[in-house]
N, C-alpha and C positions, 0 to 999 in steps of 0.2 A: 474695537478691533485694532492691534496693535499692528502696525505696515511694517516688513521687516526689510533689512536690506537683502540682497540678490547674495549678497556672498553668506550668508549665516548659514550656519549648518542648523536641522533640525534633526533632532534626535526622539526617536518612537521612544515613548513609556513601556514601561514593562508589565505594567498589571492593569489590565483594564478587558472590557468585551464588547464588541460588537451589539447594538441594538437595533431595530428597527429605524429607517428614518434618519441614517448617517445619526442616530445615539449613540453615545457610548457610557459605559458606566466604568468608572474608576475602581478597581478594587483595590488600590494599597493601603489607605488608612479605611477607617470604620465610619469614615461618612458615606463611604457607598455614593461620591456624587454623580449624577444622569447629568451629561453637559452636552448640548446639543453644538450642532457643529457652529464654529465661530468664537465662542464661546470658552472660557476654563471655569475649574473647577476650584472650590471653596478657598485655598491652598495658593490660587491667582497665579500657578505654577504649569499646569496643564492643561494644554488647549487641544480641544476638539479640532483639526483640520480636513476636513471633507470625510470625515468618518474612520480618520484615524486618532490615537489619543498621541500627542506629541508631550515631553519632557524640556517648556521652554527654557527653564534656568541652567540646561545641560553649559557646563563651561561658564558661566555668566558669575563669577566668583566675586561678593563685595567685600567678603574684612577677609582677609588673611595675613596671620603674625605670628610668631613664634612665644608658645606661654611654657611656663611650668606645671606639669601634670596638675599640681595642687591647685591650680586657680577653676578646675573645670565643675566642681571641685572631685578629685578622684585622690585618697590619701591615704588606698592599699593598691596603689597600683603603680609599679615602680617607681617609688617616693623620689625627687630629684632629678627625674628625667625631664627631657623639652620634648615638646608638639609641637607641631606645625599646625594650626588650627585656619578651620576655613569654615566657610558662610556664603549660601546665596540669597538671595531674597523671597520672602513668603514665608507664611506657617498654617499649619491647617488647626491653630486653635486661633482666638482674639483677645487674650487676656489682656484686662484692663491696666495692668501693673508692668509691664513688658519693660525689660529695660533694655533690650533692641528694637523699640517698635518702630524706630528708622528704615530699619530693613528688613523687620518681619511681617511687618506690616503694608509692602507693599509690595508691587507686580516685582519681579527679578529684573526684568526692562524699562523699569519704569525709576531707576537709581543707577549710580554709578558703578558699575563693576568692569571688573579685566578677564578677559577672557584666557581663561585656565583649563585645561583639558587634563584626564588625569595622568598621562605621563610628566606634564607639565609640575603639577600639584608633588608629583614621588621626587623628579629634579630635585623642586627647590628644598623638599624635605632634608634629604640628602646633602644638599649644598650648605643649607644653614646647622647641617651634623646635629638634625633633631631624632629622636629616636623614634619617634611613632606621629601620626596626623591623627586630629580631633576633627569632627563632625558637629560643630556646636555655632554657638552667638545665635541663630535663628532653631528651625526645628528642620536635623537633617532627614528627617524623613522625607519631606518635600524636593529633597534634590537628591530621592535616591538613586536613582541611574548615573548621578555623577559619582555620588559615594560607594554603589556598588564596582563602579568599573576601577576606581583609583583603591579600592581596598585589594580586590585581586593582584593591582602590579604590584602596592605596597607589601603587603605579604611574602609576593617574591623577593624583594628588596631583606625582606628581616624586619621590619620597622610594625610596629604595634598600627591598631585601630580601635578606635574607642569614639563611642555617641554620646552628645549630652541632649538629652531629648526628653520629650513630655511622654513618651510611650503609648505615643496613639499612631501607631501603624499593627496592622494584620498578621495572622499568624503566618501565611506561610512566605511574605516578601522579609521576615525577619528570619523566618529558618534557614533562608538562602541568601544570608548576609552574613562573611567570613568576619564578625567585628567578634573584637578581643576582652576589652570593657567598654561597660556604661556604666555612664548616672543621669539614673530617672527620679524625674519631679513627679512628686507627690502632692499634688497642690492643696486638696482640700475634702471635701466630703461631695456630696454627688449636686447639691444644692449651690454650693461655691463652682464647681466645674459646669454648670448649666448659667447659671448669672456673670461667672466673672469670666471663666475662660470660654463661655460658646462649645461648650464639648463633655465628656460623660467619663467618670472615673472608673467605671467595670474595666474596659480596656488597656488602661494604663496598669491596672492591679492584673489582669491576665500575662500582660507584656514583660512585667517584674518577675513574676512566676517563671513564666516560660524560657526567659533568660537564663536565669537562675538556674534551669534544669538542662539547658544545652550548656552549659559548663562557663556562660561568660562570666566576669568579673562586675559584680554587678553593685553600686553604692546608690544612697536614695537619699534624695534634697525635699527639706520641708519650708517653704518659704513662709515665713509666721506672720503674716498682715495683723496688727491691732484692729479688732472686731467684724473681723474677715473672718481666721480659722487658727485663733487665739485661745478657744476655751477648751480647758482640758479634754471633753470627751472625745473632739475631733486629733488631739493632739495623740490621746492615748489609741484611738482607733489603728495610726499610723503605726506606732510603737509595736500595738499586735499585732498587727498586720505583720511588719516588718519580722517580727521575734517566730509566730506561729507559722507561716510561710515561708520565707527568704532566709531564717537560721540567727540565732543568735550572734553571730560572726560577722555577718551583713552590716556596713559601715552605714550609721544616718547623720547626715547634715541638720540640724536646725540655723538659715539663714537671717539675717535681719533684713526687713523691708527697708528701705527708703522711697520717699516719693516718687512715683514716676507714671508719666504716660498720662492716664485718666485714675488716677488716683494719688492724685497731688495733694488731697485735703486732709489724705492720711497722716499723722505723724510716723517715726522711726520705733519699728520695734522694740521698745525697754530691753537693754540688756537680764535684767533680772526675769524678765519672760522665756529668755531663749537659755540662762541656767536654768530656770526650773523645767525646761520641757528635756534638759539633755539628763539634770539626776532624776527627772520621772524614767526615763529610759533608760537609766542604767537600774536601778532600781526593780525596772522591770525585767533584768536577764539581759539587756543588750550588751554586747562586749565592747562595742568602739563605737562612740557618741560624741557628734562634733557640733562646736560653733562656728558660724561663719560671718563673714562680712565685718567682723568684728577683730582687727587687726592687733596682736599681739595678747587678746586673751588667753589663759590656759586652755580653753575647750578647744584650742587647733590643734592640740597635741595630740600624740598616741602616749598610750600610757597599757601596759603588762595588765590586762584584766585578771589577773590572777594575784600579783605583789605592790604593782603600784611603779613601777620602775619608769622611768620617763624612757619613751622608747627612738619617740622620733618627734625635735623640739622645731615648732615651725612658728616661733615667737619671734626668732630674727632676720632685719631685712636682709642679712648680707648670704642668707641661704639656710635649708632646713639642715639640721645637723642629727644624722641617724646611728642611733644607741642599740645594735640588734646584732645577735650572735647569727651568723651563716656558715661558720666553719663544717658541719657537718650536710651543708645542704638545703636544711629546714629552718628557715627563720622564727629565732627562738630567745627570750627573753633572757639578756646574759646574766639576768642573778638569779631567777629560780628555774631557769629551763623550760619555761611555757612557751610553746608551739605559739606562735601570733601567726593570726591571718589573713598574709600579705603578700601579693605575687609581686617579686623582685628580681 
């Protein structure tokens, strides 16, 4: 049990219910966790106090920086813009591979963070003349009470919100979250999300859907581990998925591993694995299929799915340079007039 000081403020969680027995059960993500008082929950985010469910990491902020839309990675979502990106500690998955698993991997109290509150968070947005805050580095689902109350001011403000999340929180704490875009990780098939990340892939495919159909701006990251979730079928699963569901339009990431966490004995995804998993998907009907992790490849591009035209080149350090007719409104390919789609 974590002793806190007298002056912390404790902030009530938002989704949970009373049980017998000062229990309480968790409703925000789909672990559904019974934490008895004393006690948090899977997440090491939400603690039981005498029969209430508290939101420890409320304000308890550990990375916060200013990135480029591109790096979240989001690359139809106003290309060339700054976030203000933030992070508290915890995640309600354990994946082996985590390349925050400094801070998502532990109590929010239990590492170094600054206490941010979200008027606080909108300031310095504003101040550093970023256009929208990200909800990313760990899983913001776990620090949704901070990201619900700072998306409300933001929104006032005019500034975007956008999650980079594993898509395992519930249907209705995401229908009463005013966010703009996400990009959801796809990690693997239901056997990889039980062994490596501790969590179940139905949900994250429900949360993609459900997005998708409340109007938000929605891209999908495949992180490709060498004899993880390498082999074609799981590759293509994703591909249909993405094409049959979410629309041909729907932006997919194929990212490279590199070692990390508890799986350090991996080697680095072959580049020639993550071309052939992006022409399997164009191949298959996708319109905009990317590489990542892989600095100055062609697959960071956008490219006219209908001519070939380079539309938006993110090969160079000194900034992505965009090739796109707006004159009428509709972001549209300036040599054959194809519609691209891209919120700008």
């Amino acid at each position: 049990m974590v002793i806190r000081k007298n002056e912390e403020k404790l902030h009530e969680a938002m989704y949970y219910e009373p049980l017998d027995n000062k229990l309480v059960r968790c409703t925000l993500c789909p672990r559904y966790c019974v934490i008895p008082p004393g006690r948090r929950g899977f997440c090491r985010c939400r603690e039981n106090i005498d029969g209430k469910l508290y939101a420890i990491n409320y304000g308890k902020v550990c990375s916060a920086a200013v990135d480029p839309i591109e790096k979240k990675p989001l690359y139809h979502f106003y290309p060339g813009s700054l976030t203000f990106s933030i992070a508290t500690g915890g995640c309600n998955f354990r994946c082996k591979h985590c390349q925050n698993w400094e801070v998502s991997q532990r109590a929010p109290d239990e590492i170094i963070y600054t206490t941010l509150y979200p008027e606080d968070i909108v300031k310095m947005t504003l101040e550093y003349r970023c256009d929208g805050i990200s909800y990313t580095y760990t899983e913001p689902t776990v620090f949704y009470e901070l990201m619900y109350d700072t998306v409300n001011i933001a929104r006032r403000k005019g500034l975007y919100n956008v999650m980079v999340t594993n898509g395992y929180i519930n249907e209705e704490p995401l229908r009463n979250l005013k966010i703009d875009g996400m990009n959801i990780d796809i990690k693997g098939n239901e056997r990889f999300y039980r062994e490596v990340c501790s969590g179940s892939l139905e949900p994250v495919l429900r949360t993609a859907v459900l997005s998708k159909k409340m109007g938000i701006h929605v891209e999908i990251t495949n992180l490709i581990i060498p004899t993880y979730n390498d082999n074609i079928e799981d590759i293509l699963n994703i591909i249909h998925f993405v094409r049959d569901y979410l629309g041909r339009d729907t932006p997919l990431h194929f990212t490279r591993f590199f070692p990390r966490y508890k799986l350090l004995d991996i080697p680095p995804t072959p580049i020639e694995v993550l071309e052939r998993a992006r022409n399997l998907a164009l191949e298959e009907g996708l319109k905009y299929v990317y590489i990542g992790n892989v600095p100055g490849h062609e697959g960071e591009n956008t490219y006219c799915p209908k001519c070939g035209t380079l539309l938006i080149d993110r090969s160079k350090f000194t900034g992505i340079i965009i090739n796109i007719d707006r004159s009428s409104g509709i972001p549209k390919c300036p040599n054959c007039g194809e519609v691209v789609d891209i919120v700008m």
